[in-house]
N, C-alpha and C positions, 0 to 999 in steps of 0.2 A: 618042849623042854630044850631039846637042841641049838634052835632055830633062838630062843633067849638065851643060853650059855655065848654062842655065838655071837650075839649083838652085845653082849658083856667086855667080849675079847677085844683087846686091842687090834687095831687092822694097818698092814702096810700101806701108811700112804705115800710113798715113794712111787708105787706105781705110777700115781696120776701126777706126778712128776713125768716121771718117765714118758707116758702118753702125751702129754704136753709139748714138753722138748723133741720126740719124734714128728708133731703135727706142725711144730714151727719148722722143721725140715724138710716137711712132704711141700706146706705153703711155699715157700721160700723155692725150693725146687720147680714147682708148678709156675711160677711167677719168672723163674728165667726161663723154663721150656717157652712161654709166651714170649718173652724178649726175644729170643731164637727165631720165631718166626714175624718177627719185624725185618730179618735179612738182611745182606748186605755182612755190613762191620757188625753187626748185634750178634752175630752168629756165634761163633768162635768164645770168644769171653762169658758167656752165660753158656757157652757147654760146658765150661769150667765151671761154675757154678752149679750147674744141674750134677756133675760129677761128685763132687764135694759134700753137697748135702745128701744125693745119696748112700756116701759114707759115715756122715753124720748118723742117719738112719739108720743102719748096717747098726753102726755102733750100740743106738739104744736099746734097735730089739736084744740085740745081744743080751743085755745088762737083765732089761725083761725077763729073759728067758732064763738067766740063772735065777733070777731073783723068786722066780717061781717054783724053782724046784726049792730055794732054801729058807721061803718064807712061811710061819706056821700058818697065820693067818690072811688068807688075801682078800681083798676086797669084794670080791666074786667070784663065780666057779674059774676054778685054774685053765681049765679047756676055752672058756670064754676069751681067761687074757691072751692065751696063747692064740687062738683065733682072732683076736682083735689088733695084737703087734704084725700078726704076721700079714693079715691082709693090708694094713696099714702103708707094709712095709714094699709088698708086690706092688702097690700103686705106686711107690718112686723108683720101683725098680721097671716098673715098665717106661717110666718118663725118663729113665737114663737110658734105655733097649732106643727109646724114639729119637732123641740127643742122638744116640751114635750111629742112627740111622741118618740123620739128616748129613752129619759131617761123612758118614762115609761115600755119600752119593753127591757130595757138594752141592750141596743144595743153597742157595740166596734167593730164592724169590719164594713166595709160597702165598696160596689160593685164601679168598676172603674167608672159602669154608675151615679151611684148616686155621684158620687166627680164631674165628668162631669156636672151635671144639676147643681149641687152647685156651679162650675165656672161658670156658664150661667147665675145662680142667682144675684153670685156677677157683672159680667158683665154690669146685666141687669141695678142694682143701678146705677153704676159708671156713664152709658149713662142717669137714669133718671137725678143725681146729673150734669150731665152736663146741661141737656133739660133747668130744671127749673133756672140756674142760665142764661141763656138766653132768657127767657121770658121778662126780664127788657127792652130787647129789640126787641120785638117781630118781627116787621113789616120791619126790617133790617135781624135777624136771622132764617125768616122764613124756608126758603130754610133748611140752617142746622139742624133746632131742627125738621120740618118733614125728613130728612135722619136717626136723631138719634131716632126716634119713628119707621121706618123701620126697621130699626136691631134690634131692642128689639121686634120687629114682628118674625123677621127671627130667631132669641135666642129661641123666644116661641116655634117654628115649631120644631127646632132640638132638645129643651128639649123633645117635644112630640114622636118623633124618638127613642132618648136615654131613657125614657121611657119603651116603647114598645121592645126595643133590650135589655134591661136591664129585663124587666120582664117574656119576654119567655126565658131566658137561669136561672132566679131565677127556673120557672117551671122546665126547664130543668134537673136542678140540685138537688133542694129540692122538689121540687112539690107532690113528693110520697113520699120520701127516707125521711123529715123532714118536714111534713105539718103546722109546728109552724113555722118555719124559711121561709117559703113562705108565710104567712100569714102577720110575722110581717117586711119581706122587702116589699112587696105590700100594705102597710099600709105607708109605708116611703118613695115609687115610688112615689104613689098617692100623698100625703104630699108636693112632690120638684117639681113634677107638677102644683102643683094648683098656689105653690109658682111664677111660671113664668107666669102661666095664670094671676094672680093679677096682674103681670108687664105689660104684654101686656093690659089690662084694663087702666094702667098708660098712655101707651104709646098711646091708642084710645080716650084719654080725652085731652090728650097734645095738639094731633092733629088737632083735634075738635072744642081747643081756636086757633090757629092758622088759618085754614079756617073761621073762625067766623071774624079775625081780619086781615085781609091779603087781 
């Protein structure tokens, strides 16, 4: 009886508004952290960018978050939304942490593995910005948006790889011969890691509403 009262109610869809417009901001962020590490002149200008949009961000969890405490009816359990802006939101909060890692150590050059994880990053957005614009549809799009919560699993593993083959040839190379140059790409490994770890976070909450409503 509930469960049809409930499907009677009107539901906020402003939310997936809101989900929308934060995921065009995680993209867009993800896509200059990548610019970033083209080096050189690309640096500097796309930190600005990475900065920007993650205020953008900032802003709509925000909007989220009240909107949840003064919405009657939400589109799914409330603990979900709030678990899904906010993971959302750690992941361009970590790609601004990587951003100001890079400019604070001056960094202009960077390793093939590191541009790799950074395509993995941006990847990673592109498949959240798909997930969340089919949540409007959950119980029809299940199938697909748990496939696009797998590959952003599978992204996190091979970052965790490119990583690790990325950081024993830094040793390799610098490890003795330039112990500041190993110190501050191991600072920037760690950094584009965590960056995909927060995605896959994304991708275990998505999941999560999905088995809940399915």
């Amino acid at each position: 009886m509930l469960r049809w009262f409930h499907a009677l109610m009107p539901k906020e869809e402003r939310f997936f508004e809101l989900f929308a417009r934060h995921s065009q901001a995680v993209l867009a962020g993800a896509e200059a952290l990548r610019a970033m590490l083209e080096g050189g002149a690309a640096v500097h200008p796309n930190y600005q960018i990475v900065m920007d949009r993650e205020q953008d961000a900032d802003d709509v969890t925000r909007e989220v978050l009240i909107a949840v405490r003064r919405t009657f009816i939400t589109p799914f359990d409330r603990g979900n939304i709030r678990d899904l802006i906010t993971s959302m939101d750690n992941s361009i909060d970590q790609m601004q942490k990587t951003a100001k890692g890079v400019v604070l150590f001056d960094m202009t050059e960077f390793t093939p593995q590191m541009k790799e994880m950074a395509d993995a990053i941006v990847k990673c957005a592109q498949l959240v910005q798909e997930g969340v614009q089919l949540l409007r549809s959950i119980s029809v799009e299940a199938v697909h948006i748990s496939a696009l919560t797998e590959r952003i699993s599978q992204l996190e593993g091979r970052a965790d790889e490119l990583h690790d083959i990325g950081l024993h040839e830094l040793y390799r190379t610098k490890g003795k011969a330039d112990p500041i140059a190993f110190f501050v790409g191991n600072e920037v490994y760690d950094h584009l890691e965590k960056v995909v770890d927060r995605f896959d976070d994304v991708a275990n909450v998505m999941h999560g509403i999905v088995i809940e409503h399915v």
